[in-house]
N, C-alpha and C positions, 0 to 999 in steps of 0.2 A: 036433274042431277043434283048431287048432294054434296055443295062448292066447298064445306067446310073438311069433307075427305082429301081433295083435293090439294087444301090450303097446308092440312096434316102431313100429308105426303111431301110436300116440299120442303116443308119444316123439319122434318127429318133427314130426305136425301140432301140441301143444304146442311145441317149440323155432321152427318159423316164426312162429308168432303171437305168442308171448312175443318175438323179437326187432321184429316190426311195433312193439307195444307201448313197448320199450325206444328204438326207434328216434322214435318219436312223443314219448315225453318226452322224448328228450334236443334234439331240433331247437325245440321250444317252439312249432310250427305245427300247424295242424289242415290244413295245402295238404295237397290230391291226397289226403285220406280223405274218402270221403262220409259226410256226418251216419246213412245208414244201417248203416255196416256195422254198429258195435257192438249196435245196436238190435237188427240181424235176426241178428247173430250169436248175443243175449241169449235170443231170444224161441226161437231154434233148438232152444240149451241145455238150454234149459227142459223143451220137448218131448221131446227124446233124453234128458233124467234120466226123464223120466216115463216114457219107453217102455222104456228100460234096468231101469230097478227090477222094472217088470212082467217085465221076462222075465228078470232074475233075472244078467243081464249086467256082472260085475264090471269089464271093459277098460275096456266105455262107461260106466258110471257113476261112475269115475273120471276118464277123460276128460273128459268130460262135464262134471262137476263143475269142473272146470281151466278148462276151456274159457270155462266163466261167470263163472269170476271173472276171468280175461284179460279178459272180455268188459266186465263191469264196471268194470273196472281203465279198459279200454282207453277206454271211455266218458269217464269220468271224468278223465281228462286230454284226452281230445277236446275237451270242456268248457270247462277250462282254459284249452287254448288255443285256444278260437276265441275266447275273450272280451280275450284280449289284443292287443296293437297288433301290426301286423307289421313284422318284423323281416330287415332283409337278411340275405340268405346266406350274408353272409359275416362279418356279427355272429353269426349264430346259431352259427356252428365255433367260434367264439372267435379270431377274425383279427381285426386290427386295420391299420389301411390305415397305412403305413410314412411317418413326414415325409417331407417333400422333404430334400433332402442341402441342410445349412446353412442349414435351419431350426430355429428356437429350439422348445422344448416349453416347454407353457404351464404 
């Protein structure tokens, strides 16, 4: 087998899910994630360490490994924010809605 395809592979499905991730904390919403993904992503994890070990699979088990704690990670701020208020769209960028021309700020 050709371990550096492998190694490719991870490096990539690790960089989409770590920016899902990054992209989740930085907005401060749980919108448009279902309460399952990180769960079943978790419980996936869990399974592919345990079947990687057994066959002795260093890619997946390091992937693998990654992938649960994304998963964790990624839970864990799901959390977060679904227990907080929501917040407009355009509070959440950091915009701020512009006075009208010739009025005073408070």
């Amino acid at each position: 087998m050709i371990p550096w395809v492998g190694w490719l592979a991870a490096a990539i499905l690790l960089a989409t899910i770590a920016r899902q991730v990054w992209t989740q904390w930085r907005s401060h919403t749980a919108a448009g994630v279902s309460k399952f993904l990180f769960a079943g992503q978790t419980a996936a994890s869990v399974c592919f360490i345990v079947y990687s070990v057994a066959t002795g699979d260093a890619v997946f088990i390091a992937t693998n490994s990654l992938m649960l704690i994304a998963a964790l990670l990624g839970q864990a701020i799901y959390w977060r924010n679904a227990r907080r208020p929501a917040v407009p769209a355009d509070a959440a960028c950091g915009f701020r809605e512009a006075p009208a021309p010739g009025a005073r700020r408070g």
